[in-house]
Biopython code that builds the backbone (N, CA, C, O; Angstrom):
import numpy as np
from Bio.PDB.StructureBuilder import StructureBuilder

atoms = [
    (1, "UNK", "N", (43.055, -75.840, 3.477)),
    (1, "UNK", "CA", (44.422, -75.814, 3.995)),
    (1, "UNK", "C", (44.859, -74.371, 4.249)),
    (1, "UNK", "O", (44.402, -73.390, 3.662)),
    (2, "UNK", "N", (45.710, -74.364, 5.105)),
    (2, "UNK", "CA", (46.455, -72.665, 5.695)),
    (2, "UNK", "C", (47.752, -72.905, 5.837)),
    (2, "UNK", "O", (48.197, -73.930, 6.354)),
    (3, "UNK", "N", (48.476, -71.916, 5.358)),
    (3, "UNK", "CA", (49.974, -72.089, 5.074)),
    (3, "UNK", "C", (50.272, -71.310, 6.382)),
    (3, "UNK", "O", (49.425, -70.453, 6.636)),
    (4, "UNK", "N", (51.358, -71.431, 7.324)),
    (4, "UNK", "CA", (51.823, -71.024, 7.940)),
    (4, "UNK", "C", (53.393, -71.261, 8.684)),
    (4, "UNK", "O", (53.721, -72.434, 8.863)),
    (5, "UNK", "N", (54.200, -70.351, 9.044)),
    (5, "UNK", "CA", (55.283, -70.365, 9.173)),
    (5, "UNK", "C", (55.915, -70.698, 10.621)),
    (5, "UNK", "O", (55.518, -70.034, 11.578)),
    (6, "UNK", "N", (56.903, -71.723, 10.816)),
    (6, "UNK", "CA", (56.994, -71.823, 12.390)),
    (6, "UNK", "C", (58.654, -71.467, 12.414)),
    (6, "UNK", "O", (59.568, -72.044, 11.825)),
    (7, "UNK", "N", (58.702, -70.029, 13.525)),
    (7, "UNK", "CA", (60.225, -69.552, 13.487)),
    (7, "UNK", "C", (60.792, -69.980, 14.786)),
    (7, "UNK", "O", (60.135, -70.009, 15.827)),
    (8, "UNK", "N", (62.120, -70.333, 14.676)),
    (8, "UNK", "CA", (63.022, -71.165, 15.867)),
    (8, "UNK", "C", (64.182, -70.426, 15.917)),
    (8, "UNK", "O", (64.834, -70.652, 14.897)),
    (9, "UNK", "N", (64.654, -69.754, 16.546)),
    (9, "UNK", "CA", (66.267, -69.176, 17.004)),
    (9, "UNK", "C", (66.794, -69.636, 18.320)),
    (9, "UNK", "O", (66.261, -69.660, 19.429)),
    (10, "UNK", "N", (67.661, -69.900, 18.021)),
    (10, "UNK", "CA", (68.884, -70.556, 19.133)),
    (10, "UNK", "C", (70.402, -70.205, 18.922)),
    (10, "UNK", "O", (70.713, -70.202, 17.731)),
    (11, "UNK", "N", (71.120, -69.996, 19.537)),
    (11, "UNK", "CA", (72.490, -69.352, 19.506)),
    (11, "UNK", "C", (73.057, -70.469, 18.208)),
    (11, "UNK", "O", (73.275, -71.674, 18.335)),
    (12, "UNK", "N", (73.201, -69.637, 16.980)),
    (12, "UNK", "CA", (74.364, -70.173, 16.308)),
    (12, "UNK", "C", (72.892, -70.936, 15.273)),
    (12, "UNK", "O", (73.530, -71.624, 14.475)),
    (13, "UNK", "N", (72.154, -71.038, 15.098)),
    (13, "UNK", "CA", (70.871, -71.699, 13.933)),
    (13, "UNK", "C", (69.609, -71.558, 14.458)),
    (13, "UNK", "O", (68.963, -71.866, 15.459)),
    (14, "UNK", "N", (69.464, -70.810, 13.111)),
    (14, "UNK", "CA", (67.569, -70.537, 13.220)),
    (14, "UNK", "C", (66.986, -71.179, 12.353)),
    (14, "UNK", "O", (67.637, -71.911, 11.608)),
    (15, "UNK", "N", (65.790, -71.076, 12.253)),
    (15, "UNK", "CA", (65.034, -71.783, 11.446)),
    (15, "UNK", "C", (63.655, -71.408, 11.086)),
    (15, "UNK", "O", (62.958, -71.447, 12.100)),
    (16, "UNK", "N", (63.031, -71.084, 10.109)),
    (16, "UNK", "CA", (61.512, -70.607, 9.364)),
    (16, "UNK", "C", (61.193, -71.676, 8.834)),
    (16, "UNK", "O", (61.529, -71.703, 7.650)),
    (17, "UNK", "N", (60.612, -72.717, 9.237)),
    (17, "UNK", "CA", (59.440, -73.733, 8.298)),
    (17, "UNK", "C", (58.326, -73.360, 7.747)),
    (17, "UNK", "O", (57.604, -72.525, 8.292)),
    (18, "UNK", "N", (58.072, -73.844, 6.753)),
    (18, "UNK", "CA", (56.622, -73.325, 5.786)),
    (18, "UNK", "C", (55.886, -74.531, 6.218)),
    (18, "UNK", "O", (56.545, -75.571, 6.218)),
    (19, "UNK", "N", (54.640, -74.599, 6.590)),
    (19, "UNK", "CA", (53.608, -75.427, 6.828)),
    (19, "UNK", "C", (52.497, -75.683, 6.019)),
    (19, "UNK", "O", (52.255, -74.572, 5.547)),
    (20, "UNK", "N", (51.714, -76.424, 5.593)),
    (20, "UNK", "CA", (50.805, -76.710, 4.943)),
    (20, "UNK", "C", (49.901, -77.546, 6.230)),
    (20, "UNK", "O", (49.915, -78.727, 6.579)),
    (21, "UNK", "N", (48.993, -76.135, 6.826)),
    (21, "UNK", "CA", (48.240, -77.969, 7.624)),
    (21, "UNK", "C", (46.432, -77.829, 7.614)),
    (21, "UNK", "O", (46.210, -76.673, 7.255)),
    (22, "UNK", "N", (45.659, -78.249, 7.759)),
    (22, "UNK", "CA", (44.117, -78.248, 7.773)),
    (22, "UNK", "C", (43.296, -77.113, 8.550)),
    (22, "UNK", "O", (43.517, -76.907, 9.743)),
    (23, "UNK", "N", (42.551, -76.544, 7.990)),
    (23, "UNK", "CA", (41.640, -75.707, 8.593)),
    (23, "UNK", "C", (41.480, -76.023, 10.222)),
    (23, "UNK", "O", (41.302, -77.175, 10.617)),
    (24, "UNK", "N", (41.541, -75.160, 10.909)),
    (24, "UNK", "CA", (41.413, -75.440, 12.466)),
    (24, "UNK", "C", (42.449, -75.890, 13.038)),
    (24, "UNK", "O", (42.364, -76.418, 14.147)),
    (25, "UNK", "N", (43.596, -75.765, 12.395)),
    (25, "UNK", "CA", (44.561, -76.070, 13.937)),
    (25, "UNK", "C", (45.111, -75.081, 14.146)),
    (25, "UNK", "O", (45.218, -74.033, 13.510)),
    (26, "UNK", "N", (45.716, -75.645, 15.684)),
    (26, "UNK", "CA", (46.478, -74.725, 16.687)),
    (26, "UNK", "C", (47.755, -74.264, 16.488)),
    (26, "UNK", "O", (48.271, -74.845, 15.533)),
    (27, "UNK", "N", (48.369, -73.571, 16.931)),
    (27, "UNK", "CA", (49.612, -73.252, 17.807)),
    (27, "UNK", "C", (50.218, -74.500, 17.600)),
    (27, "UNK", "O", (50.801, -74.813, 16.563)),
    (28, "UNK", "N", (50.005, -75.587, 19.113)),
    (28, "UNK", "CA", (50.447, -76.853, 19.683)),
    (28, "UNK", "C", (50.443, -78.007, 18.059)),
    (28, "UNK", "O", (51.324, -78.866, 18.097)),
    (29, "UNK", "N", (49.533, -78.020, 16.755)),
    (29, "UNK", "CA", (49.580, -78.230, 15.891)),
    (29, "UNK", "C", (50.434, -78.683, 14.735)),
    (29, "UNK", "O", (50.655, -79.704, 14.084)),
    (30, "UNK", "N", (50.922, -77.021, 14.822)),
    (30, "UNK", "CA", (52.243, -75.975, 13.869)),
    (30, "UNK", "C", (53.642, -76.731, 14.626)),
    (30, "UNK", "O", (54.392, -77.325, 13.852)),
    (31, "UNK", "N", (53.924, -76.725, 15.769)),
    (31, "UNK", "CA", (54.647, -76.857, 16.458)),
    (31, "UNK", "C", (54.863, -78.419, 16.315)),
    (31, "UNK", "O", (55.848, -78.828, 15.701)),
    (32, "UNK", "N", (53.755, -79.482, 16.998)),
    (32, "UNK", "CA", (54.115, -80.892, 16.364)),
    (32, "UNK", "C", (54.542, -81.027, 15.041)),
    (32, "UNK", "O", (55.653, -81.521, 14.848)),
    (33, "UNK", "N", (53.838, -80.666, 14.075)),
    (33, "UNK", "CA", (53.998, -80.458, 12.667)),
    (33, "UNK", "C", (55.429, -80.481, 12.299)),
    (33, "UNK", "O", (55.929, -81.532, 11.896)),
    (34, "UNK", "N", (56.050, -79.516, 12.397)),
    (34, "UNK", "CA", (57.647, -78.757, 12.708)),
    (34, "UNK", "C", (58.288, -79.771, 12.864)),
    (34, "UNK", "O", (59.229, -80.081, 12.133)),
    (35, "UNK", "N", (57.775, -80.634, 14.104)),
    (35, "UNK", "CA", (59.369, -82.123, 14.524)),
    (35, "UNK", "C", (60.510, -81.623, 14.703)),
    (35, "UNK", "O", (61.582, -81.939, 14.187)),
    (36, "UNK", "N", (60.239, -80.733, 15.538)),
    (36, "UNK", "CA", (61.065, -79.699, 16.261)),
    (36, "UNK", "C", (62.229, -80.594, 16.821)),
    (36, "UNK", "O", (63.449, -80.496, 16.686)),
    (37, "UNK", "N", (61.356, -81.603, 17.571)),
    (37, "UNK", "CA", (62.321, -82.299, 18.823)),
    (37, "UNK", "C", (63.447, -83.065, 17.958)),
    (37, "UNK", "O", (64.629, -83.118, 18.299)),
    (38, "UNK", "N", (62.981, -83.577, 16.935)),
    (38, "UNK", "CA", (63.852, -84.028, 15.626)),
    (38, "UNK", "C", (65.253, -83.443, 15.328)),
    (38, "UNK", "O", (66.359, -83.800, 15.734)),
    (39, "UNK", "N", (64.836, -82.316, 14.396)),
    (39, "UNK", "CA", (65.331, -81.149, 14.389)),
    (39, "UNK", "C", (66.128, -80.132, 15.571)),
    (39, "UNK", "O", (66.901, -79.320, 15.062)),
    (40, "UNK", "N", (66.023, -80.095, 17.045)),
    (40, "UNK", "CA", (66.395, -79.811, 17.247)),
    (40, "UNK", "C", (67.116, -80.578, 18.916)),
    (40, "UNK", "O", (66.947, -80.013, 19.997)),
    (41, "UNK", "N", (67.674, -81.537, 18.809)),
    (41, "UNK", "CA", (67.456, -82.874, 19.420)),
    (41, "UNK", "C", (67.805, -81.912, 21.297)),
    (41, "UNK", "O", (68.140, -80.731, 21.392)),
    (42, "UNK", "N", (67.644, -82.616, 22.171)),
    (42, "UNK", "CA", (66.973, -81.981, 23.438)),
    (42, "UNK", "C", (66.503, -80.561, 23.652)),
    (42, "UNK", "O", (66.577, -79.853, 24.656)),
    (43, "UNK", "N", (66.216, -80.425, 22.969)),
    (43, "UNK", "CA", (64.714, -79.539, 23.916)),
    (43, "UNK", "C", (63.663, -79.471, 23.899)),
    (43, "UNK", "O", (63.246, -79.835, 22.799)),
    (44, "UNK", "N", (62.837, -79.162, 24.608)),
    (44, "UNK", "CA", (61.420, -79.731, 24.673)),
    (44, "UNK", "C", (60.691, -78.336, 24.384)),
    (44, "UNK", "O", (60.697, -77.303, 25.055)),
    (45, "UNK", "N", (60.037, -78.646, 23.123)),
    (45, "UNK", "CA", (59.151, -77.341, 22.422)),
    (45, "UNK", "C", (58.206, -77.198, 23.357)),
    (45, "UNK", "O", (57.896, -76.028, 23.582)),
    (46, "UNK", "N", (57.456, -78.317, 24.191)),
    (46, "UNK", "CA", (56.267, -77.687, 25.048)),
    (46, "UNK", "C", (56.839, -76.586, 26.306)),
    (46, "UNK", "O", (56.015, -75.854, 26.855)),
    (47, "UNK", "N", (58.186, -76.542, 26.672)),
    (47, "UNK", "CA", (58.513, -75.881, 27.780)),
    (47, "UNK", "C", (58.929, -73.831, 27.798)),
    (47, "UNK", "O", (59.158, -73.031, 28.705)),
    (48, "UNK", "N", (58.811, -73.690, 25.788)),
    (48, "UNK", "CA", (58.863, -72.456, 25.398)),
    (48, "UNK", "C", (57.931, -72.050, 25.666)),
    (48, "UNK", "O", (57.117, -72.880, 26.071)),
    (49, "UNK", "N", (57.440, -70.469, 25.611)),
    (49, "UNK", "CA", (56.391, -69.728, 25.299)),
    (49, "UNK", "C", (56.186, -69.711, 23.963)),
    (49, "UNK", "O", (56.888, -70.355, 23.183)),
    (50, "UNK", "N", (55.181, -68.950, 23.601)),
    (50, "UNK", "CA", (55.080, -69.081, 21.563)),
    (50, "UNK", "C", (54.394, -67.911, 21.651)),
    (50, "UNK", "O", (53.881, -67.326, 22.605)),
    (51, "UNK", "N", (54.460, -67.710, 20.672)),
    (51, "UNK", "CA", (53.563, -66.665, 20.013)),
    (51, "UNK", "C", (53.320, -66.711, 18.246)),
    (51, "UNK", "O", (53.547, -67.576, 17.400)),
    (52, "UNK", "N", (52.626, -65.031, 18.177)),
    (52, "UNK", "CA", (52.166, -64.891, 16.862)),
    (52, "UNK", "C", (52.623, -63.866, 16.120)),
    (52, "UNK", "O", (52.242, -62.961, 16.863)),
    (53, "UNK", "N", (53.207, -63.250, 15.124)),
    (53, "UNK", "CA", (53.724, -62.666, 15.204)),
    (53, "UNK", "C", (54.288, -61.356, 16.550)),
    (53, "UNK", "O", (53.920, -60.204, 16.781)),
    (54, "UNK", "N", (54.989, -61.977, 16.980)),
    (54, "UNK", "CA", (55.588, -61.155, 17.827)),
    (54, "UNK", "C", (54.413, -61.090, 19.436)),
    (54, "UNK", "O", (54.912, -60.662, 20.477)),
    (55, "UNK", "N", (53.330, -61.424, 19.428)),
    (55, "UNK", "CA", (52.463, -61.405, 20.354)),
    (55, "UNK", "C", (52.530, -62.876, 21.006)),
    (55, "UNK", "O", (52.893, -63.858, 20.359)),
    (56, "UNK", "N", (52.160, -62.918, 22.292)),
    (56, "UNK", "CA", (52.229, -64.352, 23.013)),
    (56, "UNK", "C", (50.881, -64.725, 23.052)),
    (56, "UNK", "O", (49.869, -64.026, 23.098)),
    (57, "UNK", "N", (51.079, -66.319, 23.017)),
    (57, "UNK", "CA", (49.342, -66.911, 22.496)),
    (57, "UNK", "C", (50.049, -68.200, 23.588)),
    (57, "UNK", "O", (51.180, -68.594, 23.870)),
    (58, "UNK", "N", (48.548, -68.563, 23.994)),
    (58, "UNK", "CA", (48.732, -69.779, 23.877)),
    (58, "UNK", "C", (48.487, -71.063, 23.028)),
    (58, "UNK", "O", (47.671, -71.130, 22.108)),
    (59, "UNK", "N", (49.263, -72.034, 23.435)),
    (59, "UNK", "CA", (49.138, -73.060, 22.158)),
    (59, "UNK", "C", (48.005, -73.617, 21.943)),
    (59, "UNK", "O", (48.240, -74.333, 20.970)),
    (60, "UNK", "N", (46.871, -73.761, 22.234)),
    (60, "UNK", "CA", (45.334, -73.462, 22.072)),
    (60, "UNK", "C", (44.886, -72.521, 20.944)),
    (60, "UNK", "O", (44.173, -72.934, 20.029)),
    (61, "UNK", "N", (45.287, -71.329, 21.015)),
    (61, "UNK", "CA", (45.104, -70.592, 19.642)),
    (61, "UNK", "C", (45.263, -71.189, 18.554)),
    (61, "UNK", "O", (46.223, -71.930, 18.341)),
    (62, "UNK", "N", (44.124, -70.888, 17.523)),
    (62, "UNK", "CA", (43.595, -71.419, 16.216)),
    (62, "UNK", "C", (44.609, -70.243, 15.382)),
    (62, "UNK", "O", (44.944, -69.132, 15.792)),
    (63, "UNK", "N", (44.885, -70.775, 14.344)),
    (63, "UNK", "CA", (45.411, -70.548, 13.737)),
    (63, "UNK", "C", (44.898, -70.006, 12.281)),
    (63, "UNK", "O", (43.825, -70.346, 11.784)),
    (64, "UNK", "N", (45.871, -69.073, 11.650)),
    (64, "UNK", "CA", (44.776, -68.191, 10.339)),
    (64, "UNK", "C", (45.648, -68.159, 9.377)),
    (64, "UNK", "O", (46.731, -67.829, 9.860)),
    (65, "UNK", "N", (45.723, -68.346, 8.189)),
    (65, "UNK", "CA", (46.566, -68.670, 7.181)),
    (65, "UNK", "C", (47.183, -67.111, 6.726)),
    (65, "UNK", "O", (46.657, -66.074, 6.322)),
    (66, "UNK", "N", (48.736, -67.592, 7.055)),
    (66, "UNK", "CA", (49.916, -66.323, 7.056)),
    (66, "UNK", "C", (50.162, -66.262, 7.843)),
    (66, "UNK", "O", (51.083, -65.445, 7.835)),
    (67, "UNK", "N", (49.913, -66.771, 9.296)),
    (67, "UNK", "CA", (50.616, -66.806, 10.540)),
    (67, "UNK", "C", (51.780, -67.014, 10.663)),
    (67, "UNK", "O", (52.171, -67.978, 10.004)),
    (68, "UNK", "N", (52.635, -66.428, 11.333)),
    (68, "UNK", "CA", (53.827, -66.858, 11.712)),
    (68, "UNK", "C", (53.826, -67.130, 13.199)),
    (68, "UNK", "O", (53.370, -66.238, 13.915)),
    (69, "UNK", "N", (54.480, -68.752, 14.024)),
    (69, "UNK", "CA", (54.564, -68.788, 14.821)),
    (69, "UNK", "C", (55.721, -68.956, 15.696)),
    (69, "UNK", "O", (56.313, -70.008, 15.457)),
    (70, "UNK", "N", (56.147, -68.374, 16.478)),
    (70, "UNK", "CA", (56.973, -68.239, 17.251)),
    (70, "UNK", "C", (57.229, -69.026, 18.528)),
    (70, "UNK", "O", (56.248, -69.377, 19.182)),
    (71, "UNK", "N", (58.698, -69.398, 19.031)),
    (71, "UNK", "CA", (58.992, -69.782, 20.274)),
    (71, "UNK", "C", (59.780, -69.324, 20.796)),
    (71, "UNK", "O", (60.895, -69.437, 20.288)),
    (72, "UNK", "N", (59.681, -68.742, 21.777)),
    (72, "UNK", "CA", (60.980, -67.633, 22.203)),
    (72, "UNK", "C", (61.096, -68.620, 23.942)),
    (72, "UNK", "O", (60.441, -69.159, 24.834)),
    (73, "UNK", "N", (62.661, -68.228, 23.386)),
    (73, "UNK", "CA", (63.392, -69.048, 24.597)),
    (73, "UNK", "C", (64.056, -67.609, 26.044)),
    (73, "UNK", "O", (64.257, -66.441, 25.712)),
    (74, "UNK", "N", (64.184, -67.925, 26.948)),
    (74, "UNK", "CA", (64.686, -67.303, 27.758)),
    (74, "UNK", "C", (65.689, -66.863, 27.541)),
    (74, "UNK", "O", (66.686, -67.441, 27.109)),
    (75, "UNK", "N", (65.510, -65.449, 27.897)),
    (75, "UNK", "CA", (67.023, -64.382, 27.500)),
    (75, "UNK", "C", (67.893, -64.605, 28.849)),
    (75, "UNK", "O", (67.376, -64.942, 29.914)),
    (76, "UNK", "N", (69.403, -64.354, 28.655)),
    (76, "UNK", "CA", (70.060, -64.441, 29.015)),
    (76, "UNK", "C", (70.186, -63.349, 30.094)),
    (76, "UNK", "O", (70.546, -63.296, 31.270)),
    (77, "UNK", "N", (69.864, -62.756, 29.439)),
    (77, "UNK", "CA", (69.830, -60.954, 30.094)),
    (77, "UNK", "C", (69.093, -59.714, 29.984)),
    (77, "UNK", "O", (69.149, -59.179, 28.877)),
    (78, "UNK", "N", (68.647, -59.335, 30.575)),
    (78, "UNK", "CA", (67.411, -58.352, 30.492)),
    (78, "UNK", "C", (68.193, -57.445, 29.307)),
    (78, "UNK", "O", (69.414, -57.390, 29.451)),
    (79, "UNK", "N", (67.666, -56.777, 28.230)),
    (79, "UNK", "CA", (67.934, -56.040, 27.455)),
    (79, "UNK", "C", (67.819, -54.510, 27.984)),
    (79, "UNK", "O", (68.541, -53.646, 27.487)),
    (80, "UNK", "N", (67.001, -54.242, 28.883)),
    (80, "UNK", "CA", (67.283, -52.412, 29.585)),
    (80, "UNK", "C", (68.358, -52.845, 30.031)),
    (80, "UNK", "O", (69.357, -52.306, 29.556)),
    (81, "UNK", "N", (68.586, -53.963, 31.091)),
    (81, "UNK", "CA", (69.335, -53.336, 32.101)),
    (81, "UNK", "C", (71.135, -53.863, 31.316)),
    (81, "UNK", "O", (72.207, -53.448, 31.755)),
    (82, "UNK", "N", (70.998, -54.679, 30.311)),
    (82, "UNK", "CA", (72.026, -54.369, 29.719)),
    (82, "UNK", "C", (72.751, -53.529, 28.899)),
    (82, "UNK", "O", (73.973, -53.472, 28.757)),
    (83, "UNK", "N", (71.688, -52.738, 28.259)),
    (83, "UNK", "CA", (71.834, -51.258, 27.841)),
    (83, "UNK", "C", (72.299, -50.191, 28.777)),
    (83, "UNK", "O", (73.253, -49.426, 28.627)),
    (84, "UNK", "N", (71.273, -50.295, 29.985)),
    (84, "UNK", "CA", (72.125, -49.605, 31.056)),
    (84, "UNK", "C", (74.027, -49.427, 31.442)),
    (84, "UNK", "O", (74.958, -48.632, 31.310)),
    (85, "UNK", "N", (73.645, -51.036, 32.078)),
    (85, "UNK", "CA", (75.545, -51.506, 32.406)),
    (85, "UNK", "C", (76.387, -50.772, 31.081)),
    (85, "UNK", "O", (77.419, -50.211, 31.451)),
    (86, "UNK", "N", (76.139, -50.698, 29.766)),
    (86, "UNK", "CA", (76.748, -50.439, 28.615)),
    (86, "UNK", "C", (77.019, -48.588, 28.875)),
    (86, "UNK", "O", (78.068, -47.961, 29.019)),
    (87, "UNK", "N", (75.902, -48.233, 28.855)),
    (87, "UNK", "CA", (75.754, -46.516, 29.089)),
    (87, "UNK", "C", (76.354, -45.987, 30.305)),
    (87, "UNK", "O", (76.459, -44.763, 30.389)),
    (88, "UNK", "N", (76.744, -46.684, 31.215)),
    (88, "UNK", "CA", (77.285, -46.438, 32.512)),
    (88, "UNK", "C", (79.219, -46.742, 32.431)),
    (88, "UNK", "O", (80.179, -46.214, 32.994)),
    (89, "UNK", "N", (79.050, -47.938, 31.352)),
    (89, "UNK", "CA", (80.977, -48.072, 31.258)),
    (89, "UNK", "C", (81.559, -46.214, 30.335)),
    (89, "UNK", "O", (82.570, -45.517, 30.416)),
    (90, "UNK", "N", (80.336, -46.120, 29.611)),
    (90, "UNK", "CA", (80.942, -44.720, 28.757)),
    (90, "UNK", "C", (80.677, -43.563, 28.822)),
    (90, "UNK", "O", (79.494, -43.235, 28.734)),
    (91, "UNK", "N", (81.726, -42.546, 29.000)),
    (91, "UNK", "CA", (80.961, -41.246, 29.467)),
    (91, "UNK", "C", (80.500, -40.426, 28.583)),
    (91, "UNK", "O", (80.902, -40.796, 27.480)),
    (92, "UNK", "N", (79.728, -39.308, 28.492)),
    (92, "UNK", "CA", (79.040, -39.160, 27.657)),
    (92, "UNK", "C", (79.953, -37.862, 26.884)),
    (92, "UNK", "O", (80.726, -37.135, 27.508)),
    (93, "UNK", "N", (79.684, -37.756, 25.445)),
    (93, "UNK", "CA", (80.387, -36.957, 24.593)),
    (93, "UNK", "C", (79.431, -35.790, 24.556)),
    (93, "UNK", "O", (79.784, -34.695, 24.117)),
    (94, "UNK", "N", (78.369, -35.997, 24.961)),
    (94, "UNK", "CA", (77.769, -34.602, 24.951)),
    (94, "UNK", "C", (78.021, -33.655, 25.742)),
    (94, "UNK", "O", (78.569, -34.140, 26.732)),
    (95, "UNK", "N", (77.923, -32.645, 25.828)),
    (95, "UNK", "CA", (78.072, -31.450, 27.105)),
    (95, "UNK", "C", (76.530, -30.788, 27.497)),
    (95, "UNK", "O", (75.607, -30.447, 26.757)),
    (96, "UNK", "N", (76.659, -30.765, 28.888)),
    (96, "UNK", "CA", (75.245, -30.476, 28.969)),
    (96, "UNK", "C", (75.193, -29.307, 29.993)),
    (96, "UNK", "O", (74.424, -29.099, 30.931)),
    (97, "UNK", "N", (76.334, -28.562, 29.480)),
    (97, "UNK", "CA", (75.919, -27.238, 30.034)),
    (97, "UNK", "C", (75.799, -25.985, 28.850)),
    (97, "UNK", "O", (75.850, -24.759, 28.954)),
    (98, "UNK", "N", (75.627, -26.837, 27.767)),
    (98, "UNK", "CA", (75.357, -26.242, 26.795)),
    (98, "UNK", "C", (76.185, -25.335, 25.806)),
    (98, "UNK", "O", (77.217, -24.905, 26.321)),
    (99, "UNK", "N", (75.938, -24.894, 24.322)),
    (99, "UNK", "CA", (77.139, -24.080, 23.750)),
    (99, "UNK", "C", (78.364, -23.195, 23.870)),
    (99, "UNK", "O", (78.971, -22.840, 22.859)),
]
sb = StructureBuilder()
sb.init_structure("model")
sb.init_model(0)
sb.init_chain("A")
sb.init_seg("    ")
for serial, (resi, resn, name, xyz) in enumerate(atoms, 1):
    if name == "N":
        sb.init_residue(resn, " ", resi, " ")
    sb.init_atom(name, np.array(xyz, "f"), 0.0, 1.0, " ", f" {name:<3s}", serial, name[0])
structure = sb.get_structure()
């Protein structure tokens, strides 16, 4: 057996399950396992990406005890270019013509 962790975030509840499942499974596995769709009633876990810690796998990937697996959902908004819009509303406190 391999213990492994399946992490879920969604606006307003996340979720870390601990798994207990058999030598040789997948990704797609961890994820049935979970009863996600249960748990998280319409949405469809096959339509996320996943990953492994922090790296993208596909759900084919075998799995290694201490894994953590991931499903990351579509951002709302690019994170540069919302950093940008942010740095552009404020002007800057530095001086850059120097002392």
């Amino acid at each position: 057996m391999i213990r492994v962790l399946v992490a879920v975030a969604f606006p307003g509840r996340q979720e870390v399950l601990e798994l207990d499942l058999p030598e040789g499974s997948t990704v797609r596995d961890a994820i049935v396992a979970a009863n996600l769709r249960e748990r998280f009633p319409g949405i469809d876990p096959g339509a996320f990406e996943v990953g492994i810690w922090s790296r993208v796998v596909s759900a084919a990937t075998l799995l290694r005890d201490g894994d953590r697996v991931e499903l990351y959902r579509a951002l709302k908004a690019d994170p540069k270019d919302a950093r940008r819009a942010r740095a552009r509303l404020k002007p800057s406190t530095r001086s850059r013509s120097g002392p």
